[in-house]
C-alpha positions in Angstrom: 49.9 114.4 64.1 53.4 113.7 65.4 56.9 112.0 64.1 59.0 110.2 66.8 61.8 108.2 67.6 61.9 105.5 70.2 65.7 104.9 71.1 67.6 102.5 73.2 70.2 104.9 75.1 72.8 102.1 75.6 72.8 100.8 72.0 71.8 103.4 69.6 68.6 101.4 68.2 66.3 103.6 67.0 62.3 103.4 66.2 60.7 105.8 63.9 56.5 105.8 64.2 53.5 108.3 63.2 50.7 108.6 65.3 47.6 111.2 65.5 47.6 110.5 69.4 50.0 112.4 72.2 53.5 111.0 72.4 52.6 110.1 76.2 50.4 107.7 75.1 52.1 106.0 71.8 54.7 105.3 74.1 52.7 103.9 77.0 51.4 101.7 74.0 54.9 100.1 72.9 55.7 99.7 76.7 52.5 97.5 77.1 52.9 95.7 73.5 57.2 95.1 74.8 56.2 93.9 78.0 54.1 91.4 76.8 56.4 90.1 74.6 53.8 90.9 71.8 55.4 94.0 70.1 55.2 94.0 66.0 59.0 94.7 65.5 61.1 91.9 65.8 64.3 94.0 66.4 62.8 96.4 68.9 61.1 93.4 71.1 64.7 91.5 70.8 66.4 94.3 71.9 63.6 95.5 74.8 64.1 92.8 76.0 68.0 92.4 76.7 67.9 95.7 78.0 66.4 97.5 81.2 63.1 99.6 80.3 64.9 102.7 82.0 67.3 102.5 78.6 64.6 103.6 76.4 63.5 107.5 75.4 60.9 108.5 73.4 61.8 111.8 71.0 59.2 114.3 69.0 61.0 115.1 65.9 58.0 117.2 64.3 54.7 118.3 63.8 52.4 117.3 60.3 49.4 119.2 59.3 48.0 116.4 57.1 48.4 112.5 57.0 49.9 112.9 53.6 52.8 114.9 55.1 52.9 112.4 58.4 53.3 109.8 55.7 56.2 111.5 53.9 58.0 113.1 57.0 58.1 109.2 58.3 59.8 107.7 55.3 62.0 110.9 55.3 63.2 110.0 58.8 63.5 106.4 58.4 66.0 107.1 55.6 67.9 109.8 57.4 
């Protein structure tokens, strides 16, 4: 279970997401949704697509042992 951030290199944006599955493949995931034009945040499709797909990183910023502490560790990024 694994906190990350998604972040455009040119502009600062950031994305903070949870998943249970590797970081490999969450990202291949918003790649797929971005490309398509179909991805669930508004500000990360917007700026995905203004930008190059070679501006984007994807981050581990730690490990949980249980989805309660995946859930807390989230919002504890989000507001960092």
């Amino acid at each position: 279970m694994l906190i990350y951030k998604i972040e455009n290199i040119k502009t600062g944006g950031l994305y903070i997401g949870q998943t249970t599955k590797t970081i490999e493949h969450r990202f291949k995931e918003h790649v797929r949704r971005l490309k398509c034009n179909k991805h669930s945040n508004p500000h990360m499709q917007n700026s995905w697509n203004r930008h190059s797909e070679t501006d984007w990183k994807i981050e581990l910023l730690c490990e949980c042992n249980s989805l309660e502490e995946l859930n807390e560790r989230e919002i504890y990024y989000i507001d960092v």
